[in-house]
C-alpha positions in Angstrom: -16.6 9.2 -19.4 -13.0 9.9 -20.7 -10.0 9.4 -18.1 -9.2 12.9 -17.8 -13.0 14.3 -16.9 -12.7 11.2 -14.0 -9.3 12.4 -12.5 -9.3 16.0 -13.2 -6.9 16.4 -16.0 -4.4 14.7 -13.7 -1.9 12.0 -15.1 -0.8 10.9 -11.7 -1.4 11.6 -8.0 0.9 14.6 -6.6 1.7 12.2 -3.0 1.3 8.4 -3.8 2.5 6.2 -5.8 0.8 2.6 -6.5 2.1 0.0 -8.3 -0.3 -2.8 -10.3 0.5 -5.4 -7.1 -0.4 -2.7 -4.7 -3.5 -4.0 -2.1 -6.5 -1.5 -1.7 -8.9 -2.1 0.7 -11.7 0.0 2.6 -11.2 1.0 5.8 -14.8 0.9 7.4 -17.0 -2.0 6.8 -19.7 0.1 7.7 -21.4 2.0 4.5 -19.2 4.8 3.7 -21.5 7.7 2.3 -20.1 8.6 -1.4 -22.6 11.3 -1.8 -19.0 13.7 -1.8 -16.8 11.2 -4.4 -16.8 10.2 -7.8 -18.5 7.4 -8.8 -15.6 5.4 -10.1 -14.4 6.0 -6.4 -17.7 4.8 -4.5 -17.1 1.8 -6.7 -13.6 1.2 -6.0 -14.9 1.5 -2.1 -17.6 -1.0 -2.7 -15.8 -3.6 -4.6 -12.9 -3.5 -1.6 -14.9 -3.8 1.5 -14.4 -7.3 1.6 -11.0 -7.9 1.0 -8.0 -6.4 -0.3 -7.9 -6.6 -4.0 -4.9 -5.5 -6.1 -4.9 -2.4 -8.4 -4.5 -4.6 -11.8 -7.9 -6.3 -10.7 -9.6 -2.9 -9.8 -8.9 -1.6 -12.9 -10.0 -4.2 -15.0 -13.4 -5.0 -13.0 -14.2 -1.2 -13.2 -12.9 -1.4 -16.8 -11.0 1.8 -15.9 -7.3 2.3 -17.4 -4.8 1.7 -14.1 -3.5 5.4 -14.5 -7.1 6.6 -13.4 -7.3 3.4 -10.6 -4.2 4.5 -9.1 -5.2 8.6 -9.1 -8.3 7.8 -7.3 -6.8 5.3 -4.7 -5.0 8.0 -4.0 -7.4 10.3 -3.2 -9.0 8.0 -1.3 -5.8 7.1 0.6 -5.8 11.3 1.2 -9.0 10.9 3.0 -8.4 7.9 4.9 -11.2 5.9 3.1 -9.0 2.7 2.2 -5.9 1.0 3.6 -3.2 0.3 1.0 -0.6 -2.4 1.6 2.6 -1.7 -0.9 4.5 -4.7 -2.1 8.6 -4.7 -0.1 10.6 -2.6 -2.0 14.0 -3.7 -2.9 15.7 -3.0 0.0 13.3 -4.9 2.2 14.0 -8.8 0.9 16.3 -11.1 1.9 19.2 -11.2 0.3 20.4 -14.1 -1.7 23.0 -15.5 1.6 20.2 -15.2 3.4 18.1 -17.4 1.7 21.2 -19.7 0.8 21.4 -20.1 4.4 17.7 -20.6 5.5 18.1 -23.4 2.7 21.0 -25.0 4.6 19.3 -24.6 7.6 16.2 -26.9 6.4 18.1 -29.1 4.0 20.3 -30.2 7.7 16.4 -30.7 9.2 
């Protein structure tokens, strides 16, 4: 099926954004009933019930391109069917004194 017929002619998702590092997984362990989603979804579902796994490594075991990945994750996110885990933006690390003095810090250990 081509990429457009999966995510409805959309080229991204209108609220979320994902990035390839970005950690999906389900939100119930409990069996989900998909009879309302797309396939491709149902699979994303089923191949993150277990643990989170990274939006890179759903597209490539559903052999889908990430574009479509990351449309669907977000309407799954919409419902509340997964859990998504963003990696720290840039304002969230430690800045290089920081770590220059947690390195001091040990190194005087």
């Amino acid at each position: 099926m081509r990429p457009y017929a999966i995510t409805g002619g959309r080229t991204r998702h209108s609220q979320h954004t994902f990035t390839l590092i970005t950690l999906v997984v389900s939100r119930s362990a409990h069996e989900v009933s998909h009879e309302d989603l797309e396939p491709e979804a149902a699979q994303i579902l089923d191949l993150c019930r277990d643990r989170a796994v990274a939006v890179a490594e759903i597209a490539a075991h559903l052999d889908l391109p990430v574009s479509v990945v990351k449309i669907l994750c977000g309407d799954l996110l919409n419902a509340s069917l997964i859990i998504v885990q963003s990696p720290p933006g840039q304002d969230d690390q430690p800045t290089v004194e920081l770590i220059e003095r947690v390195m001091d810090g040990i190194r005087q250990l």
